[in-house]
DSSP file (Angstrom, degrees, kcal/mol; ACC not computed):
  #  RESIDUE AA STRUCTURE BP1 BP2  ACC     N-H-->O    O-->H-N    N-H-->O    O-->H-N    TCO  KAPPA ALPHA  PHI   PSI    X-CA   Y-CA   Z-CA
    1    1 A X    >         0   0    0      0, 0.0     3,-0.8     0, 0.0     4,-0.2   0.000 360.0 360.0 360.0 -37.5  -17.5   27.6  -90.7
    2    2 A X  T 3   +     0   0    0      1,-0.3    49,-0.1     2,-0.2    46,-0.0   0.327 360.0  59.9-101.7  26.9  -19.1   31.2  -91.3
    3    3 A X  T 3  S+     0   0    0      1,-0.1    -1,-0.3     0, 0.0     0, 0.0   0.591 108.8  46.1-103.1 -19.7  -22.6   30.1  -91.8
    4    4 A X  S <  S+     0   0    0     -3,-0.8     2,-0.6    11,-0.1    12,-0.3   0.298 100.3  65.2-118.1  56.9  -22.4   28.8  -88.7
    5    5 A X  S    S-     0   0    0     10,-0.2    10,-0.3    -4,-0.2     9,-0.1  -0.897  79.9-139.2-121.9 141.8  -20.9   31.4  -86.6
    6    6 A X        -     0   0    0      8,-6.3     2,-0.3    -2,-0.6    -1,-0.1   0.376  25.4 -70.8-103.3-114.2  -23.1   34.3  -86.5
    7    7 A X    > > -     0   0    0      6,-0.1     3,-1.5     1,-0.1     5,-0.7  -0.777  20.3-147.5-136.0 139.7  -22.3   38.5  -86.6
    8    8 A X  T 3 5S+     0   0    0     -2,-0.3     3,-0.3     1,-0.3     6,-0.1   0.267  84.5  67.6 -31.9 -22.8  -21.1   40.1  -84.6
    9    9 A X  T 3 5S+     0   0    0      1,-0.2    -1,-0.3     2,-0.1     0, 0.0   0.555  86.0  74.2 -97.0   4.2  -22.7   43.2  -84.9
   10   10 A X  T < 5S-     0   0    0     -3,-1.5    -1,-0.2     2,-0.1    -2,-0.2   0.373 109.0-114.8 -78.3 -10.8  -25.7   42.0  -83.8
   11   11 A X  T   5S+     0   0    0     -3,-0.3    -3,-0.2     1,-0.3    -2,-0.1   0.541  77.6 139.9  92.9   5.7  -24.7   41.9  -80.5
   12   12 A X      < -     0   0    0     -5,-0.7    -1,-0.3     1,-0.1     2,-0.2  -0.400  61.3 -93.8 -81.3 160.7  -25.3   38.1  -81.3
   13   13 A X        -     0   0    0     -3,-0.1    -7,-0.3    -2,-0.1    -6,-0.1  -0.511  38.6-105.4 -50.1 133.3  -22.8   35.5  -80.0
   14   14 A X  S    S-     0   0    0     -2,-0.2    -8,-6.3     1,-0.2     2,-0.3   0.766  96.6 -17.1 -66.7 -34.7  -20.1   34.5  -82.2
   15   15 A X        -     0   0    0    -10,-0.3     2,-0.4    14,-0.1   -10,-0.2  -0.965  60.7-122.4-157.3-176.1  -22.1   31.3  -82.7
   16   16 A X        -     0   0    0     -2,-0.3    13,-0.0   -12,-0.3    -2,-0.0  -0.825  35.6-114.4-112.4 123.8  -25.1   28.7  -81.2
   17   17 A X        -     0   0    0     -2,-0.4     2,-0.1     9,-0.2     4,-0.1   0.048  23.8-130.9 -36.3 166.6  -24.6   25.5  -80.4
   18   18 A X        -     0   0    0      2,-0.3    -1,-0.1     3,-0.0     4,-0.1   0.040  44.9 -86.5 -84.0-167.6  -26.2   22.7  -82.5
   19   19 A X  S    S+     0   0    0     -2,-0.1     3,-0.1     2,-0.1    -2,-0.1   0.909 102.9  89.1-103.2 -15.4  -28.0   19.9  -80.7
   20   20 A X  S    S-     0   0    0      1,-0.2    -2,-0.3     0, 0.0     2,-0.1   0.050 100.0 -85.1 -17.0 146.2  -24.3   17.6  -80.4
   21   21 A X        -     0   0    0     -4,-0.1     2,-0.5     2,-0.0    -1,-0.2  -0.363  54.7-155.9 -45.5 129.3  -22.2   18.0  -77.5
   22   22 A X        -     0   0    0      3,-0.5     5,-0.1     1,-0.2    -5,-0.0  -0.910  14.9-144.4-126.7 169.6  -20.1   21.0  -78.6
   23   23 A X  S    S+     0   0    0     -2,-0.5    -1,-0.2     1,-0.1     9,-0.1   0.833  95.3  51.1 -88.2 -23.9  -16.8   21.6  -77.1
   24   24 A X  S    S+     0   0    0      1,-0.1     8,-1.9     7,-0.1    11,-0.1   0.948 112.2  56.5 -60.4 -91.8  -16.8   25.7  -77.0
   25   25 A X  B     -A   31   0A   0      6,-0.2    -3,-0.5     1,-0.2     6,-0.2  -0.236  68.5-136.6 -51.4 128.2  -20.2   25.7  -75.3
   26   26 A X    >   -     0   0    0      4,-3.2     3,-1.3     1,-0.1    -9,-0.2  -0.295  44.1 -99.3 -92.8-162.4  -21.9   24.8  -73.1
   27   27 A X  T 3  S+     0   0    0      1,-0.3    -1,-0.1     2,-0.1    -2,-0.0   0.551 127.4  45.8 -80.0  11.9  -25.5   23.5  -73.6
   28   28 A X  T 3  S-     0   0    0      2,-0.2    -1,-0.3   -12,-0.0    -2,-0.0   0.539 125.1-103.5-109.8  -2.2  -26.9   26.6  -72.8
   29   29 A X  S <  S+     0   0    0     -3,-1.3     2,-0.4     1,-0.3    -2,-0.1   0.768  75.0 135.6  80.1  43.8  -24.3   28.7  -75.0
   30   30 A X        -     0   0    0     -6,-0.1    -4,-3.2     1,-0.0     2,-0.5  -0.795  64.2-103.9 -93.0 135.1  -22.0   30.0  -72.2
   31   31 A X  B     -A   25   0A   0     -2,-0.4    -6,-0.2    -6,-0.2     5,-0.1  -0.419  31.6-119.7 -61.3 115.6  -18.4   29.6  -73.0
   32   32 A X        -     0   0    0     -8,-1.9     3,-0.5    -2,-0.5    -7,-0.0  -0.062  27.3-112.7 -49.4-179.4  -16.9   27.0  -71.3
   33   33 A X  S >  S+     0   0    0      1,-0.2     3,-0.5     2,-0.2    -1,-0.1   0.791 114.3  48.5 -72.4 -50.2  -14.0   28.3  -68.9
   34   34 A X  T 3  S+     0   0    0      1,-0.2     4,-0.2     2,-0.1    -1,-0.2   0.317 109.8  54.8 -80.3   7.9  -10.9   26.7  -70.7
   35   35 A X  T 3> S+     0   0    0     -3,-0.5     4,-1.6     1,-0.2    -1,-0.2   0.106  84.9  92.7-132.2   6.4  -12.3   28.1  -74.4
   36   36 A X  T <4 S+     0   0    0     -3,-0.5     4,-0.2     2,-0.2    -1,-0.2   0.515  80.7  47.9 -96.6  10.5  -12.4   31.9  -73.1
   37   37 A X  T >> S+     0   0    0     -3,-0.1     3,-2.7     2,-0.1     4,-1.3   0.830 119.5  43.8 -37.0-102.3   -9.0   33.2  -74.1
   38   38 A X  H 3> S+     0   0    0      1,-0.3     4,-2.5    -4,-0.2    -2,-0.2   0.440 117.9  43.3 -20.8 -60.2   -9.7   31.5  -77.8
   39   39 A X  H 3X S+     0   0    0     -4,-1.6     4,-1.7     2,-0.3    -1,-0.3   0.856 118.6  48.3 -85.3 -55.6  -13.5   32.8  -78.0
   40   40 A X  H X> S+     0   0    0     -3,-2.7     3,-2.9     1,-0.3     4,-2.7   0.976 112.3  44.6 -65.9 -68.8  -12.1   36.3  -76.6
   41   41 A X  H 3X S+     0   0    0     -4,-1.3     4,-2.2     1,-0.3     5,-0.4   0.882 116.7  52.1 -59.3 -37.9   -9.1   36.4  -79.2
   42   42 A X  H 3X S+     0   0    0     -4,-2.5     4,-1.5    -5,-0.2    -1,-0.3   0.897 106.6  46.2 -53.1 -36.8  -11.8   35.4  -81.9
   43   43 A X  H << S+     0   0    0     -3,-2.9    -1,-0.2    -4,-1.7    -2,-0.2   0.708 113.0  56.4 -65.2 -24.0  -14.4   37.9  -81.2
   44   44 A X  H  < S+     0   0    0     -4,-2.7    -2,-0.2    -5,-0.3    -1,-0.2   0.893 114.5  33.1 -77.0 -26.8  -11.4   40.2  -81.2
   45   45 A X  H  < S-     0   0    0     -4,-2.2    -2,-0.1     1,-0.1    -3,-0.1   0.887 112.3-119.4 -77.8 -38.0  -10.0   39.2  -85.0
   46   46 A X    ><  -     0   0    0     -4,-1.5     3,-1.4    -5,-0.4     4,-0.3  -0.120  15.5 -87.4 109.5 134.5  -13.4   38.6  -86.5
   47   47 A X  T >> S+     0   0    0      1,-0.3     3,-1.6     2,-0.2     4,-1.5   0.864 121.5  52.1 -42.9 -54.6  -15.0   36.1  -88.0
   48   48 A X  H 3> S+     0   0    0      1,-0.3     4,-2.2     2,-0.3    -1,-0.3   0.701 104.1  54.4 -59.7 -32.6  -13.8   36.8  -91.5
   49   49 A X  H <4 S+     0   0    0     -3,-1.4    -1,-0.3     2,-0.2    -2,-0.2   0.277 115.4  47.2 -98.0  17.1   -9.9   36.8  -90.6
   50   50 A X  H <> S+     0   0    0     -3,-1.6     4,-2.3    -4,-0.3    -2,-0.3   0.515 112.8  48.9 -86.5 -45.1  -11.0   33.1  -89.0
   51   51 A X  H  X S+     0   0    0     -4,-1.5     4,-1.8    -5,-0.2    -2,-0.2   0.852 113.7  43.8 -81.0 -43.4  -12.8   32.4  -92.2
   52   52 A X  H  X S+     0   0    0     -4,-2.2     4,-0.9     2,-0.2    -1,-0.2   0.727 105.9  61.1-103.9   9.3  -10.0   33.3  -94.1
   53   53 A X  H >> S+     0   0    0      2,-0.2     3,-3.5     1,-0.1     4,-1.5   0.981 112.1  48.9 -28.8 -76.9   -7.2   31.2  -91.6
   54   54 A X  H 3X S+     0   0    0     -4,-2.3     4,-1.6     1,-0.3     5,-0.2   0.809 103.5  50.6 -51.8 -30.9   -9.1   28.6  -92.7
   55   55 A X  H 3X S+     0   0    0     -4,-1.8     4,-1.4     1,-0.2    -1,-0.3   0.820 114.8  47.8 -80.2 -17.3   -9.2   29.2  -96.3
   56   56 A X  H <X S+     0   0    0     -3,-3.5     4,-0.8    -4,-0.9     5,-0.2   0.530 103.9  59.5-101.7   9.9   -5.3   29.6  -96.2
   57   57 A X  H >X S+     0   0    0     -4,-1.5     4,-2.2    -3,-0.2     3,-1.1   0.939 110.3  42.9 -78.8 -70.1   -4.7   26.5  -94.2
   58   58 A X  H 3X S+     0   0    0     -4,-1.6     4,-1.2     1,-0.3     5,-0.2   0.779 112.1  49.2 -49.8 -57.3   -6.4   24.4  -97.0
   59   59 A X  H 3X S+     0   0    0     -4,-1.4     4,-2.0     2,-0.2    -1,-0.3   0.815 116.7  50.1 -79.4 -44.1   -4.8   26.2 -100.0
   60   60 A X  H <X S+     0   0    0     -3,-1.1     4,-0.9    -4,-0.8     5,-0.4   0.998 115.8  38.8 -37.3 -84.2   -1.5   25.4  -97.9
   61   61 A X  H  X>S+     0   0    0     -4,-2.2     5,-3.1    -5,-0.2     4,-0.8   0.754 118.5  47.7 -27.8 -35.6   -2.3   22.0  -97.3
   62   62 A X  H  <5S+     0   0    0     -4,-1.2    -1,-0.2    -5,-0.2    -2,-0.2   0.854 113.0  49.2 -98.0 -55.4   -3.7   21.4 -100.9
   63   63 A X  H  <5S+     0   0    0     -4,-2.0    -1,-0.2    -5,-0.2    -2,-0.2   0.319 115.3  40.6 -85.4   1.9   -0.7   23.1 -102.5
   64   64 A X  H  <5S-     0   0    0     -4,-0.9    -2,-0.2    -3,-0.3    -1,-0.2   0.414 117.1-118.8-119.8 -32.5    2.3   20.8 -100.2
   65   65 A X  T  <5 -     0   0    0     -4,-0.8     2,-0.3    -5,-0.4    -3,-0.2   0.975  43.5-176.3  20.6  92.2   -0.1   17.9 -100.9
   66   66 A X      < +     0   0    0     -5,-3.1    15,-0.5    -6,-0.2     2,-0.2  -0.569  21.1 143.8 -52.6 124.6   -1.0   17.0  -97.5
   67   67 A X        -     0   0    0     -2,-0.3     2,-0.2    13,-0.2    13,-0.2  -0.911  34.3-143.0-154.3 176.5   -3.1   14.1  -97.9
   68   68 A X  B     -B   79   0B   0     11,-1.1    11,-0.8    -2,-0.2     2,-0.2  -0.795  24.2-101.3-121.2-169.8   -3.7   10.7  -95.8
   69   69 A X        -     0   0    0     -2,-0.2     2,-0.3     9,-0.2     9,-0.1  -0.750  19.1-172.8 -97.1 153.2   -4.5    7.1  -96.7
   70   70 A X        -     0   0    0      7,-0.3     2,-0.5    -2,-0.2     3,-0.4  -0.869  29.7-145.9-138.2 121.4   -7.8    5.0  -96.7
   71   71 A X  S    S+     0   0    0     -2,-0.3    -2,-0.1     1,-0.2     6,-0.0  -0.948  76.5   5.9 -98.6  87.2   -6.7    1.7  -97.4
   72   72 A X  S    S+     0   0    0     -2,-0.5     2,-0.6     1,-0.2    -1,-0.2   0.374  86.8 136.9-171.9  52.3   -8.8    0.0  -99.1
   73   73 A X    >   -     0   0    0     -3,-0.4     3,-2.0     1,-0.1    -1,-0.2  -0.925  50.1-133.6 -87.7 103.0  -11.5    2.6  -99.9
   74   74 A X  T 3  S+     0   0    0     -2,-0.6     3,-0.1     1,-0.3    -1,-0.1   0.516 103.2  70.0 -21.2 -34.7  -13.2    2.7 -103.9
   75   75 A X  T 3  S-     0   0    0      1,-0.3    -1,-0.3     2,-0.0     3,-0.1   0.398 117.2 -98.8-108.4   2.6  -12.8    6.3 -104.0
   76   76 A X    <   -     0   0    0     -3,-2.0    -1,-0.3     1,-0.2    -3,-0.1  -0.147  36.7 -82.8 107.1 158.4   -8.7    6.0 -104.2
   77   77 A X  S    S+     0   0    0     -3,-0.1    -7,-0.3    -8,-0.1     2,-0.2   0.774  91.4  80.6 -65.3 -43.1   -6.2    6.3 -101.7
   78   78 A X        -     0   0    0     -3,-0.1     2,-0.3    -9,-0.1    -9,-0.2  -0.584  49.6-172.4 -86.2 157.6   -5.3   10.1 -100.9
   79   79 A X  B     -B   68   0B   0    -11,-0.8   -11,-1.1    -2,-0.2     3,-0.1  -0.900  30.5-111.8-147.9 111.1   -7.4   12.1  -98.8
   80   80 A X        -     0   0    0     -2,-0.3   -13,-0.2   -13,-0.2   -18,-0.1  -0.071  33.1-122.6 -62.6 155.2   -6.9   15.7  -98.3
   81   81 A X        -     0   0    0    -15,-0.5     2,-0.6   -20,-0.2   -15,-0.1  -0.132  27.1-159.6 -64.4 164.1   -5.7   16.5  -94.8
   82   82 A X        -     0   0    0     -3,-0.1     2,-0.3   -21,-0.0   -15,-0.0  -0.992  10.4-174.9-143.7 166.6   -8.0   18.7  -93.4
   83   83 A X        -     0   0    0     -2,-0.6   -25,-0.1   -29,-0.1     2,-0.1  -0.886  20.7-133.3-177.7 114.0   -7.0   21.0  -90.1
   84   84 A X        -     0   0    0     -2,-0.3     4,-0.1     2,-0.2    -2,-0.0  -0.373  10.4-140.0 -88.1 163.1   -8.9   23.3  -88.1
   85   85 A X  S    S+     0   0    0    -35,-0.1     2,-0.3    -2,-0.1    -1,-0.1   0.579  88.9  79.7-117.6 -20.4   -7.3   26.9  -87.2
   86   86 A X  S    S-     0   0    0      3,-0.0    -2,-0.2     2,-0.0     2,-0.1  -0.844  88.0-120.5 -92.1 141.9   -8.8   26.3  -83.5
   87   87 A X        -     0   0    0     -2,-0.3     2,-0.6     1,-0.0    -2,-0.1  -0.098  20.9-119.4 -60.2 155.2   -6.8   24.0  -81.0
   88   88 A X        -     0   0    0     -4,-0.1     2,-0.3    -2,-0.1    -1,-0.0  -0.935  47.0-154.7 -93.9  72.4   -8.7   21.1  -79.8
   89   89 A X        -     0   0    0     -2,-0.6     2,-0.3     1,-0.1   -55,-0.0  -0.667  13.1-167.5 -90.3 147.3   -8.4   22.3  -76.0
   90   90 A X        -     0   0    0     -2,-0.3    -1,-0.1   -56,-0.1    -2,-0.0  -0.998  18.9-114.8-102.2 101.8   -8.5   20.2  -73.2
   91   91 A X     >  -     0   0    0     -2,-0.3     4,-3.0     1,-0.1     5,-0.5  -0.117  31.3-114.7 -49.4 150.3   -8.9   20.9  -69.1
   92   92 A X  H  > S+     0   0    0      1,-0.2     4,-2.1     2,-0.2     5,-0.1   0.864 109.5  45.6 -54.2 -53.7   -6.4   20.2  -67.0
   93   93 A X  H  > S+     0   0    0      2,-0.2     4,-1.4     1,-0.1    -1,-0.2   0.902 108.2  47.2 -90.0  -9.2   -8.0   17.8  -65.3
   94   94 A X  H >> S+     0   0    0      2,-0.2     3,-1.5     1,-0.1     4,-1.2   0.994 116.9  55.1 -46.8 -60.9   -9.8   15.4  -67.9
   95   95 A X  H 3X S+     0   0    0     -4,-3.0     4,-4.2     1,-0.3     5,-0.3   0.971 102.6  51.8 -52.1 -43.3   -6.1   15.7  -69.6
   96   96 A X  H 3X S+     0   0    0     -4,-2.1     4,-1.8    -5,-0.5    -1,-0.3   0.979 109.9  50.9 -40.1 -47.6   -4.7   14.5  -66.4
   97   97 A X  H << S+     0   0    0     -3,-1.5    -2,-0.2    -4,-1.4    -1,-0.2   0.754 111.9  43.9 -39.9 -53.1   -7.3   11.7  -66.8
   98   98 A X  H  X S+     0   0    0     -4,-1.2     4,-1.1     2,-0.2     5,-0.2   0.688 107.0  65.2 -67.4 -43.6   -6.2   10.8  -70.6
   99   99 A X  H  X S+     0   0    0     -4,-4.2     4,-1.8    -5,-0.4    -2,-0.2   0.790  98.8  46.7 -54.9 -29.2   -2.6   11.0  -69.6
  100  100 A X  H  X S+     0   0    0     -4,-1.8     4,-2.8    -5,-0.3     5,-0.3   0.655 114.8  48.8 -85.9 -27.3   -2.6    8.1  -67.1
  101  101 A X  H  4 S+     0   0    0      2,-0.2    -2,-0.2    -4,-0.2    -1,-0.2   0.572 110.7  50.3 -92.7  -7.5   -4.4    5.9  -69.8
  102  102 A X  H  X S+     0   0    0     -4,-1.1     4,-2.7     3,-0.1     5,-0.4   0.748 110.6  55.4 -83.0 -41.8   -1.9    7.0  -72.5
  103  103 A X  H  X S+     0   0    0     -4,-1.8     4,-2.0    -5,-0.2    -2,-0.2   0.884 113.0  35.3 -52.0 -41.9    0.5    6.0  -70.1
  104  104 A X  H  < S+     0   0    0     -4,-2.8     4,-0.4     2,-0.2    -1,-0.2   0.816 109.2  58.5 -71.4 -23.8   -0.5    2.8  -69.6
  105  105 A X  H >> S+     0   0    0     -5,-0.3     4,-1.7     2,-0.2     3,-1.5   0.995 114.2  44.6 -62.7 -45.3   -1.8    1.9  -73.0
  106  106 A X  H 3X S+     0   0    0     -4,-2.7     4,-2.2     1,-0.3     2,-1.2   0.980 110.8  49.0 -67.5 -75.0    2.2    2.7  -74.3
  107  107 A X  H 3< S+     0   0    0     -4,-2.0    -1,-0.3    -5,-0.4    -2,-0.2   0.417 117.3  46.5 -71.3  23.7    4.1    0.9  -71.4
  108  108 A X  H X> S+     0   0    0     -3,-1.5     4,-1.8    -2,-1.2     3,-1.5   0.701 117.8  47.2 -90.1 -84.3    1.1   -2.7  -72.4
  109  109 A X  H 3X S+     0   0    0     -4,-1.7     4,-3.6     1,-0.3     5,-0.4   0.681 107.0  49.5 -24.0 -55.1    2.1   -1.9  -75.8
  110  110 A X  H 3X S+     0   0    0     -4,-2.2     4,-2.1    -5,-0.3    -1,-0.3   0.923 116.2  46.1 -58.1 -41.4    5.9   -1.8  -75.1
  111  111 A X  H <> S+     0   0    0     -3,-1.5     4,-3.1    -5,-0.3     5,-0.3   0.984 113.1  51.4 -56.0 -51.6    5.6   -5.2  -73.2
  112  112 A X  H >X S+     0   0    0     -4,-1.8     4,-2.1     2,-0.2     3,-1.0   0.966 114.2  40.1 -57.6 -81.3    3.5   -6.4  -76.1
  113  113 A X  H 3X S+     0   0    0     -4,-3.6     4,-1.7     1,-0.2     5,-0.3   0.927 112.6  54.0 -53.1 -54.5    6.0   -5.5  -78.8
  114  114 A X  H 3< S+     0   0    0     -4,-2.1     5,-0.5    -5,-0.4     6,-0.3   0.925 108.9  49.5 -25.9 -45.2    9.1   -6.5  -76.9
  115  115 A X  H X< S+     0   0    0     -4,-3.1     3,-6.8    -3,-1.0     5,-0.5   0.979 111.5  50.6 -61.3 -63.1    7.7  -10.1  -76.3
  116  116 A X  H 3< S+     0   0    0     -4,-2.1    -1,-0.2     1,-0.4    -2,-0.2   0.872 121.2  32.9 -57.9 -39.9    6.9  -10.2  -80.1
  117  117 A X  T 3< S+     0   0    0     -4,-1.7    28,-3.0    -5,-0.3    29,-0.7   0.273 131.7  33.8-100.1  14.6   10.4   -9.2  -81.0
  118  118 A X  S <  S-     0   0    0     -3,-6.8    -3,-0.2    -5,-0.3    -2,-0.1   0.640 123.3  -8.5-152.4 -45.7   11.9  -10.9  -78.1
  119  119 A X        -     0   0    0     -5,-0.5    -4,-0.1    -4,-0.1    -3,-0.1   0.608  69.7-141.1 -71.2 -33.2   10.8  -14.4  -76.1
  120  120 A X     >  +     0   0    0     -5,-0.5     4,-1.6    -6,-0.3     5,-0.1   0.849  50.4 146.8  62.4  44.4    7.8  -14.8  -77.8
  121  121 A X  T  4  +     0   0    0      1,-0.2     4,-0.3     2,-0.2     6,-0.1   0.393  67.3  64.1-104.9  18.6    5.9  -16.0  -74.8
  122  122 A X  T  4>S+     0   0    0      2,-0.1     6,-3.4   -10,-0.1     5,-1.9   0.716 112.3  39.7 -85.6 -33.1    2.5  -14.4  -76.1
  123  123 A X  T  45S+     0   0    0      4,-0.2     7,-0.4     3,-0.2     3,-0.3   0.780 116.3  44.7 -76.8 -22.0    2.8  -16.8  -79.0
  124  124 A X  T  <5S+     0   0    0     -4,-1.6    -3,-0.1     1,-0.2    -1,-0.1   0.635 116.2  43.9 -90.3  -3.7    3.8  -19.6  -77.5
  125  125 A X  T   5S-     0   0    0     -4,-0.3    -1,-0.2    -5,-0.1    -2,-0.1   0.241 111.3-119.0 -88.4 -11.8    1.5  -19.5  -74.5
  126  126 A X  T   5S+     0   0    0      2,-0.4    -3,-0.2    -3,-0.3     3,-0.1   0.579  82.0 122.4-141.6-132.2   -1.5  -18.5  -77.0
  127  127 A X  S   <S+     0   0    0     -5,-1.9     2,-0.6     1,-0.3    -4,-0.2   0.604  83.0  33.1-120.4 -44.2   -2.3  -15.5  -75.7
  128  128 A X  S    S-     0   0    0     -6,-3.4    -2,-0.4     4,-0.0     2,-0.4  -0.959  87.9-122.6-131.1 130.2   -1.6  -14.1  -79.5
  129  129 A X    >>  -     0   0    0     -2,-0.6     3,-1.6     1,-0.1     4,-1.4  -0.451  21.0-129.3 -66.7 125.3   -2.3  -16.3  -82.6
  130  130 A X  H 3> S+     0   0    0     -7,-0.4     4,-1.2    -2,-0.4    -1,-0.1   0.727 101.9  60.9  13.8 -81.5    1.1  -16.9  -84.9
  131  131 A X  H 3> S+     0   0    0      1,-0.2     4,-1.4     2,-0.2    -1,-0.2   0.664  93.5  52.7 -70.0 -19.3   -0.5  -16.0  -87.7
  132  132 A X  H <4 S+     0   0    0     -3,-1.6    -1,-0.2     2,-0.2    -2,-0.1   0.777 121.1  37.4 -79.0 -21.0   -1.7  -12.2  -87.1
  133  133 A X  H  < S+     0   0    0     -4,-1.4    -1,-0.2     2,-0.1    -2,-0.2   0.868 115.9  44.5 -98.6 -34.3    2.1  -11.3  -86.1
  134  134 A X  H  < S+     0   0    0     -4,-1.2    -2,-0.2     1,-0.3    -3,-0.1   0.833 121.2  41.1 -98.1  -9.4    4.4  -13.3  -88.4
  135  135 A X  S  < S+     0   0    0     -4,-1.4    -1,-0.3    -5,-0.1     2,-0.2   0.255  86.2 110.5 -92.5   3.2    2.2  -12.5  -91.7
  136  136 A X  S >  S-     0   0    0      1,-0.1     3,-1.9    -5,-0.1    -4,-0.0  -0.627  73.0-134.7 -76.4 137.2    1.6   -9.0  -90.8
  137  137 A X  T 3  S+     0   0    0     -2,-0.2    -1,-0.1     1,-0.2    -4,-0.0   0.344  97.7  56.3 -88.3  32.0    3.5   -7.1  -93.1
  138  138 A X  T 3  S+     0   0    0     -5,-0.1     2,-0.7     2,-0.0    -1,-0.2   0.285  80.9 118.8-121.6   7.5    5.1   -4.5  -90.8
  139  139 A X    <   -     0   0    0     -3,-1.9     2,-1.2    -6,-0.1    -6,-0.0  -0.658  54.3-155.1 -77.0 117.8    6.6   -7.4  -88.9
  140  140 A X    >   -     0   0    0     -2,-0.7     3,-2.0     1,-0.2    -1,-0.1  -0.662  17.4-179.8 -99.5  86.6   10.1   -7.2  -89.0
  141  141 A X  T 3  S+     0   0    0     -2,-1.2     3,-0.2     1,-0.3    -1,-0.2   0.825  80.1  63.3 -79.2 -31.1   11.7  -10.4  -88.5
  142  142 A X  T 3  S+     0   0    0      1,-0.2     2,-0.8     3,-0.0    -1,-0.3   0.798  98.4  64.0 -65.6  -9.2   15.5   -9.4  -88.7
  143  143 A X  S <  S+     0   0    0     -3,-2.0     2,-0.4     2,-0.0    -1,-0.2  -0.551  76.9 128.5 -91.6  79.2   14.7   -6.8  -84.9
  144  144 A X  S    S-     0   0    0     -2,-0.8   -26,-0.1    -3,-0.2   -27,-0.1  -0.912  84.1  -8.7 -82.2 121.8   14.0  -10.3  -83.4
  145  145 A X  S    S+     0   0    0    -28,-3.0     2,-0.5    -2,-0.4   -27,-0.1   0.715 101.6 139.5  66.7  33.1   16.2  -10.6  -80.0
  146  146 A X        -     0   0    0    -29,-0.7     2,-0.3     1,-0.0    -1,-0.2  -0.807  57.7-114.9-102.5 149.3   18.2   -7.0  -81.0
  147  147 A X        -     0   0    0     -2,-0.5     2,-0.5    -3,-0.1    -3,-0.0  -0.595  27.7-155.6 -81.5 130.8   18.7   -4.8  -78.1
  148  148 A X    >   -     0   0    0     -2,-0.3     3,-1.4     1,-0.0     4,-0.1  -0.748  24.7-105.3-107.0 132.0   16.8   -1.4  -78.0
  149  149 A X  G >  S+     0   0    0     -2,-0.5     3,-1.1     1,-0.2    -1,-0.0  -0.464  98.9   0.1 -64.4 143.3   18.0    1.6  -75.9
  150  150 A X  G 3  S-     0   0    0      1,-0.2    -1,-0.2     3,-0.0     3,-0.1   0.640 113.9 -88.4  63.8   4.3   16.1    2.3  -72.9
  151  151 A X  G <  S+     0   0    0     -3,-1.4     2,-0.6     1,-0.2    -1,-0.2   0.573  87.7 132.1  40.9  14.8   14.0   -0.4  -73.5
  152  152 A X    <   +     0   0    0     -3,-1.1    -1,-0.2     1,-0.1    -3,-0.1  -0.781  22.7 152.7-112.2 155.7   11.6    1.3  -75.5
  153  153 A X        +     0   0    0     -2,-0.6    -1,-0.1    -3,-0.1     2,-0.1   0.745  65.6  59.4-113.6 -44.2   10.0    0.8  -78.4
  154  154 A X              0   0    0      1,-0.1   -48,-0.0   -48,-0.1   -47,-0.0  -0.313 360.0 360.0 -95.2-162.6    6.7    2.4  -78.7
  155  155 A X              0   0    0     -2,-0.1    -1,-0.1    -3,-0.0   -49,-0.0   0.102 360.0 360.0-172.5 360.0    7.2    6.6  -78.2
């Protein structure tokens, strides 16, 4: 991170885009709109109390052992977690955008699993082979036909 951020006392910008899309910047290396509070309050700590966030996020992480799976990856199972000390921001409207397509993908999904755990008329119609549901091993045949609150499932 602080090689490529640049210093500040050079009057330089805290740092220059690459040639990727970058999410701070735009491609001429103005701060986008929704990333100028964060850019502010960074030029205000310093680079170095950023540099060293990060370095106590990891030693946090590292030291709880944080890790995830890669499932059938040679190089072993755990993988430390890794976590940035900047937010992943999103405008208000692109999020608007994402929101209606989370919404629908979760209420498809909720039909989907209900059928599987309750008529079954995507297998018998199908529309979903047998085998990929009743050998998966996270299928759980005793919640077949059990009543769910609210009628949801996925969350």
């Amino acid at each position: 991170m602080q090689q490529q951020f640049q210093s500040q006392s050079q009057g330089a910008p805290l740092y220059r885009p690459g040639s990727s899309f970058d999410e701070m910047l735009t491609g001429n290396g103005e701060v986008r709109q929704h990333w100028r509070p964060i850019y502010d309050a960074i030029e205000k700590m310093g680079i170095g109390r950023l540099s060293d966030m990060q370095q106590d996020i990891d030693w946090l992480l590292k030291e709880n052992g944080v890790t995830y799976n890669v499932y059938d990856d040679p190089e072993g199972l755990n993988r430390p977690w890794r976590l940035d000390p900047l937010p992943f921001l999103c405008p208000a409207p692109e999020w608007e955008k994402l929101q209606q397509a989370l919404l629908q993908r979760t209420h498809l999904l909720n039909l989907i699993y209900r059928d599987i755990y309750g008529e079954q008329r995507l297998i018998r119609e199908k529309i979903l082979p047998p085998e990929i549901i009743f050998t998966h091993p996270g299928y759980l045949r005793p919640v077949v036909g059990t009543e769910r609150p609210h009628n949801r499932d996925i969350h």
